[in-house]
N, C-alpha and C positions, 0 to 999 in steps of 0.2 A: 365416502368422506373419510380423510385421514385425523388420524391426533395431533398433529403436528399444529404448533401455535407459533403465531410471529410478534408474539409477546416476550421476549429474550431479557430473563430475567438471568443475574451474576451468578447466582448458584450453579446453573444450567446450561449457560452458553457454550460450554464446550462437547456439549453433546446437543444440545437442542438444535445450533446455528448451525452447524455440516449438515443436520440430517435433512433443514429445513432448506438449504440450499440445493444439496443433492437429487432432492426430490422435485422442486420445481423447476430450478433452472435460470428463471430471473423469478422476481417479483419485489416486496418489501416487506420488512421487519420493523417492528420498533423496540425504544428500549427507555428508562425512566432515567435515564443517566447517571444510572449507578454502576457501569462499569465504562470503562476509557479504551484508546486505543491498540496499549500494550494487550488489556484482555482478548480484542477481537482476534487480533492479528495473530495469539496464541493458540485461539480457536480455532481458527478458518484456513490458515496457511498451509496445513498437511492435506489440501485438498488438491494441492498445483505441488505434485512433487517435487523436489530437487533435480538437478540445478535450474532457479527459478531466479528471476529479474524482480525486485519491487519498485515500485513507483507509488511515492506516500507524499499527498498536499494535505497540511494540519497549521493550525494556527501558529502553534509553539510545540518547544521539545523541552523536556528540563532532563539532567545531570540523570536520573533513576530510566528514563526514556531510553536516552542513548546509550545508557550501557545493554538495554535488552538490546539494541539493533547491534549491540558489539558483540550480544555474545550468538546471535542468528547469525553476521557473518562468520565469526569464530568457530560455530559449530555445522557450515556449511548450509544452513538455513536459506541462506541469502546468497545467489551469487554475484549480486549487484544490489546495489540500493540508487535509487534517484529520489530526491526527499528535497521538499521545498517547504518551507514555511511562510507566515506572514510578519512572525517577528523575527527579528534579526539576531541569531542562534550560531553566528560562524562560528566566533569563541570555544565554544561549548561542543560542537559536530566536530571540530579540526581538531581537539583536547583528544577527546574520548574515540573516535575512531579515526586516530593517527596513523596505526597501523595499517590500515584498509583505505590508503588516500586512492587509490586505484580503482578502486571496487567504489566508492562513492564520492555521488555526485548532486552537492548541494546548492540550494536557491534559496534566496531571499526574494519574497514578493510583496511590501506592502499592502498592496490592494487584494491580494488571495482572500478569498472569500467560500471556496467550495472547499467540503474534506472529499478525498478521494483516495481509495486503497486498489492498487492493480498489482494482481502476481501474477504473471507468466513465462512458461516456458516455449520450446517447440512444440509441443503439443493441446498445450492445457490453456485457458485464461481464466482468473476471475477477477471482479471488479466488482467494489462495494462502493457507493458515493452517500455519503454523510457527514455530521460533524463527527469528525476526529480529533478531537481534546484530549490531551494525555489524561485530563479529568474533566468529565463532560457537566458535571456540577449539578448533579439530579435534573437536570430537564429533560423533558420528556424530547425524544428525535424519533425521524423518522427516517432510514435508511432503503433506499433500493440497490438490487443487486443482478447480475447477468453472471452466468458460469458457463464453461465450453459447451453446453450441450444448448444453449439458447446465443452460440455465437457464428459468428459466418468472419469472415476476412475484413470486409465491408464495415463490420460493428468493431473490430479491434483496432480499422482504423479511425473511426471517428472517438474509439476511448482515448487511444493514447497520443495519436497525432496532435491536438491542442495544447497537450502536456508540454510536449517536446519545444514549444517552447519556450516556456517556462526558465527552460535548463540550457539552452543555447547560449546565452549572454555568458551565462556564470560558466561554462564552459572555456570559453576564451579567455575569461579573466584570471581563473585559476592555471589556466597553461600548464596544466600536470598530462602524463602518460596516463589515458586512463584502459582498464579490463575493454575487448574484445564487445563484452555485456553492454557496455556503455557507448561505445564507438557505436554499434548497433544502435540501439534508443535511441542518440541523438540522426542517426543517417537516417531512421525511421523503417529501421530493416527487422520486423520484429519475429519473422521466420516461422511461422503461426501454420505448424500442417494440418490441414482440414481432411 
């Protein structure tokens, strides 16, 4: 029997939630919703090295949000971002990472209703599905997760193929050049070595 709990309390998460994913592989965590999605993605991110692809479904973003995803692409964190929300955050995504129009690629969805956090590179994936609130508002959630060693080809496409498209509409609409990262994602090419 290990010590490891999937009780992930804000003090802790940055050591509790790598060791506890490292070690199972998939399973579920919970949390009191005392920490947001800026914390997780702090946490859990240096587990899918660099250069990594994100793909993030969340309600909303506000102004303090999208400066962290400015300074992960800025700091090479990120070599792509694909970020959908349910509320409509163009404004505010095209303000604050103006410089990175390349590198992201955002959606508005109405009707979204799942949180979903996927990072992957060639080699690595992980994917955490939950509520993703920039502040999750103390309520209690309940999160599942899959990491490369509980993945096969098969599973990375049924995580991200449904995403993809998500991000196709807003694709065209926006009519920019986008990163290599992104041409990728949307052609559904996500070069995953097993």
């Amino acid at each position: 029997m290990t010590n490891l709990t999937n009780i992930i309390e804000p003090c802790c998460i940055q050591n509790q939630l790598p060791r506890l994913l490292n070690h199972y592989g998939s399973g579920y965590f919970y949390s009191n919703g005392d920490w947001g999605t800026q914390k997780l993605l702090f946490s859990v991110s240096m587990l899918i090295p660099d250069p990594a692809v994100t793909v993030l479904l969340m309600p909303s973003v506000d102004v303090g949000f999208c400066r962290y995803l400015l300074q992960c692409l800025q700091r090479h964190w990120m070599q792509a971002l694909c970020l959908c929300t349910a509320d409509d955050c163009t404004d505010m995504v095209n303000t604050e990472l103006a410089g990175y129009a390349d590198k992201v690629l955002y959606a508005v969805r109405p009707n979204l209703r799942v949180g979903l956090y996927v990072r992957y590179n060639h080699f690595d994936v992980l994917a955490i599905s939950g509520p993703m609130g920039v502040d999750n508002e103390h309520l209690f959630c309940q999160y599942s997760y899959i990491t490369q060693c509980a993945i096969n080809s098969d599973t990375v496409h049924q995580l991200l193929s449904p995403t993809v498209s998500l991000f196709v509409s807003a694709a065209k609409e926006q009519q920019r050049a986008y990163s290599p990262d992104i041409k990728n994602f949307l052609e559904r090419k996500w070069h995953i070595i097993q």
